[in-house]
C-alpha positions in Angstrom: 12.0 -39.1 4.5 10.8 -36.3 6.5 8.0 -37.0 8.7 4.5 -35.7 8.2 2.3 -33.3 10.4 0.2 -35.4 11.7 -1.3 -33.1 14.0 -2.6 -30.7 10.4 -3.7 -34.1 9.0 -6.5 -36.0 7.8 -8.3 -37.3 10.9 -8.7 -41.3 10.4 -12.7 -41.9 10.9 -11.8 -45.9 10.8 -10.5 -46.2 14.4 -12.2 -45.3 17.5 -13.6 -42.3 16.2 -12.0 -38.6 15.1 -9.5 -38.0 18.2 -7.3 -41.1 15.9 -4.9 -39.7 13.4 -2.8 -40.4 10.6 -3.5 -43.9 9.4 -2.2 -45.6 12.5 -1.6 -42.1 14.9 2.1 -40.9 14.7 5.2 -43.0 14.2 7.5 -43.3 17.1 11.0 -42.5 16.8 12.3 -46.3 16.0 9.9 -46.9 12.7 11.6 -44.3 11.7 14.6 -44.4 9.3 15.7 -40.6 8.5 14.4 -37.7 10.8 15.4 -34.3 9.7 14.9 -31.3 12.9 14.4 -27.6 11.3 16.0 -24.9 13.4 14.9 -21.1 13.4 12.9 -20.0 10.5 14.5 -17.8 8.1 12.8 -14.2 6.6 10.4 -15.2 4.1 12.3 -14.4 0.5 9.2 -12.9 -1.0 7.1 -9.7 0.3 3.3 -9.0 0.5 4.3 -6.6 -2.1 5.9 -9.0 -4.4 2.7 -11.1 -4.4 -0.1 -8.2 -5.3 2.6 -7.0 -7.7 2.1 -11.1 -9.2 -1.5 -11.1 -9.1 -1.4 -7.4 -10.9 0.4 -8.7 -13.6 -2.3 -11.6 -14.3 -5.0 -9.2 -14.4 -3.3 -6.8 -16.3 -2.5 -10.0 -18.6 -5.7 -10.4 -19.7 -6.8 -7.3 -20.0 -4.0 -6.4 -22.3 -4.2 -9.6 -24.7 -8.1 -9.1 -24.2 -8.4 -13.0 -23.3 -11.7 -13.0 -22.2 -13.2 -11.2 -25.5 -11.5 -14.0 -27.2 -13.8 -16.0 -25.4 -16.8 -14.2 -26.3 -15.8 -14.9 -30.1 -14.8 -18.3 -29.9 -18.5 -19.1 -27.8 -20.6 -16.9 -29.1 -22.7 -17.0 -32.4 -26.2 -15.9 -30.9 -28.0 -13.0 -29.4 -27.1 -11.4 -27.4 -23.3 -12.6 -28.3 -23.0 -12.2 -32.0 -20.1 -13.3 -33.7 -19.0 -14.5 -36.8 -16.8 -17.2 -35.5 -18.6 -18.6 -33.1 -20.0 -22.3 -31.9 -23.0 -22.1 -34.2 -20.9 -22.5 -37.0 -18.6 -25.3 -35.9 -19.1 -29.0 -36.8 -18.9 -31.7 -33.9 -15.6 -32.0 -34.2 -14.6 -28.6 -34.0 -16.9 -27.7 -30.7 -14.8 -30.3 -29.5 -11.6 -28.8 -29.9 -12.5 -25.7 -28.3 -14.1 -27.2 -25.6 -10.8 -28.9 -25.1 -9.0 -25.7 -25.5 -11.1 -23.9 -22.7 -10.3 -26.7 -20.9 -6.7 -25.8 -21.2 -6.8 -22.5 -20.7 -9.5 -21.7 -18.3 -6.9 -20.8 -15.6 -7.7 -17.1 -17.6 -10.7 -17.1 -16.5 -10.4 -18.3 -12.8 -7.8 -15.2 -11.9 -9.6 -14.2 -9.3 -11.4 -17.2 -8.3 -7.8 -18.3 -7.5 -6.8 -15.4 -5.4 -10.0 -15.5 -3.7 -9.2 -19.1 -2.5 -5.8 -18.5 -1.6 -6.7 -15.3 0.3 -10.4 -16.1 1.3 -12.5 -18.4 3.3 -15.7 -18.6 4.8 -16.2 -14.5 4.1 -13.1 -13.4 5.8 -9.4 -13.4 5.0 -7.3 -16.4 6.1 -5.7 -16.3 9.3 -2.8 -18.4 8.3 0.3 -16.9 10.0 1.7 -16.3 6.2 -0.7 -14.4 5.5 -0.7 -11.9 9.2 0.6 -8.6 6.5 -3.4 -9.2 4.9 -4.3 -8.2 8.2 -3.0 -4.5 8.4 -6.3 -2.0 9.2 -5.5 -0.4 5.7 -6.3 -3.5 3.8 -9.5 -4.1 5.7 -11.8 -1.9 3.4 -10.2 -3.7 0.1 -10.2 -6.9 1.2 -14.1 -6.8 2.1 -15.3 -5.8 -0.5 -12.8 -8.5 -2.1 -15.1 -10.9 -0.2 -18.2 -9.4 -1.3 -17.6 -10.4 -4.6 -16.7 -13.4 -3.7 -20.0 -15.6 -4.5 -20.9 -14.1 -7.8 -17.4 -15.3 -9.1 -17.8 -18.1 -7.4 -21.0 -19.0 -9.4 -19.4 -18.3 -12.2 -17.2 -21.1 -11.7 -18.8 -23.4 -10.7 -20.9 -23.1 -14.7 -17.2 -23.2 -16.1 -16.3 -26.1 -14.8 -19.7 -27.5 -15.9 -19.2 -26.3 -19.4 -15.7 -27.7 -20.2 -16.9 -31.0 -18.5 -19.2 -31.7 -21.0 -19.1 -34.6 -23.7 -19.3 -31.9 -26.6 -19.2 -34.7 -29.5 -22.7 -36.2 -28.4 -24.1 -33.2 -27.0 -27.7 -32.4 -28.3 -27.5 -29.7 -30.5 -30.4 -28.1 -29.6 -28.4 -27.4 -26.2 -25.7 -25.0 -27.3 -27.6 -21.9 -27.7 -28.0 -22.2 -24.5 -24.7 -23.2 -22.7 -22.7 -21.1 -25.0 -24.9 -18.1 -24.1 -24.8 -18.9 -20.5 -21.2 -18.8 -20.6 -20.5 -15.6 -22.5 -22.9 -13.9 -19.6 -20.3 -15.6 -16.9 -17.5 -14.3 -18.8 -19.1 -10.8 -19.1 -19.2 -10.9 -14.8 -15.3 -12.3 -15.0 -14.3 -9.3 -16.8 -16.0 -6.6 -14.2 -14.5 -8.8 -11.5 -11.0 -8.8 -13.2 -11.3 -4.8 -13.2 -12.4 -4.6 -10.0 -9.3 -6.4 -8.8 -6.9 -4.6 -10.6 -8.2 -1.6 -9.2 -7.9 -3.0 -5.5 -4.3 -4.2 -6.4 -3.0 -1.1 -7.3 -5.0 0.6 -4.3 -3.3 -2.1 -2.1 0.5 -1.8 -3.6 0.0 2.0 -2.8 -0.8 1.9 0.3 2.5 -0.4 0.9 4.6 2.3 -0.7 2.9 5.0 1.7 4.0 2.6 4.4 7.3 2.1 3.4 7.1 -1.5 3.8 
């Protein structure tokens, strides 16, 4: 096995207070059966570059298959989301399977709450060392206002996650008006988001170009 960073671990709140980690503190050399030692790091196989080019592609995705109006369609049904396939006209049953299905492929919708995350925390940019290329003076304008979108998607989330989580075969029905309604207007915001990043990725992979790099 190869042993575990203790020092980036869990701190054990069971034993003599936080300064304890790891379940018992780190192993000493003869509880352990294998140790593997890791020379010089090698370059890094994939670029900054590589990466926005990735997260382009998503965007453009859905842009292109128009995944998110599909959403609108499937949930809608009422004003001001008419459709003529939408939850009003679905039997238990079949609000089920759609609920299920969102389940499934809400990672659509949660583009750029995912980039946010990976890129993102506590309003600035992550100073993990893999990241040190996000920290260029040329990105600092796009990755602000990155940020400053940053709640309103994450709002949004947080009423996905609420709407797939809920027991759609007892629900009242009475209620879904209102969720579906609620989360057409959350989708509406993911779209704007998902052009708004696609317009900072493409800013972003020029500016690498320019560079060079």
């Amino acid at each position: 096995m190869i042993c575990p960073d203790y020092t980036n671990s869990h701190w054990n709140f069971q034993k003599n207070g936080p300064e304890v980690i790891g379940p018992d503190g780190p192993p000493s050399y003869d509880e352990l059966d294998f140790l593997y030692i890791f020379g010089d790091k090698t370059d890094r196989r994939y670029t900054l570059k590589d990466g926005l080019l990735n997260i382009r592609r998503a965007f453009e995705c859905n842009i292109r298959e128009n995944v998110l109006d599909g959403y609108l369609t499937k949930l809608g049904g009422w004003e001001p989301f008419p459709s003529g396939d939408g939850f009003d006209k679905l039997s238990p049953e079949e609000r089920k399977a759609r609920a299920i299905r969102l389940h499934e492929t809400v990672m659509y919708i949660y583009n750029i709450c995912a980039f946010n995350g990976a890129f993102c925390g506590d309003g600035k940019p992550h100073s993990h060392y893999l990241h040190k290329e996000l920290f260029n003076p040329a990105f600092i304008e796009l990755w602000n206002s990155l940020i400053n979108e940053h709640d309103t998607v994450l709002d949004a989330g947080h009423y996905i996650n609420g709407f797939r989580n809920r027991d759609w075969l007892n629900i009242d029905p009475a209620e879904i008006p209102g969720i579906c309604t609620g989360m057409c207007e959350v989708i509406e915001k993911v779209k704007d988001a998902d052009m708004k990043m696609l317009e900072k990725m493409n800013r972003a992979i020029e500016i690498i170009d320019k560079k060079g790099e």
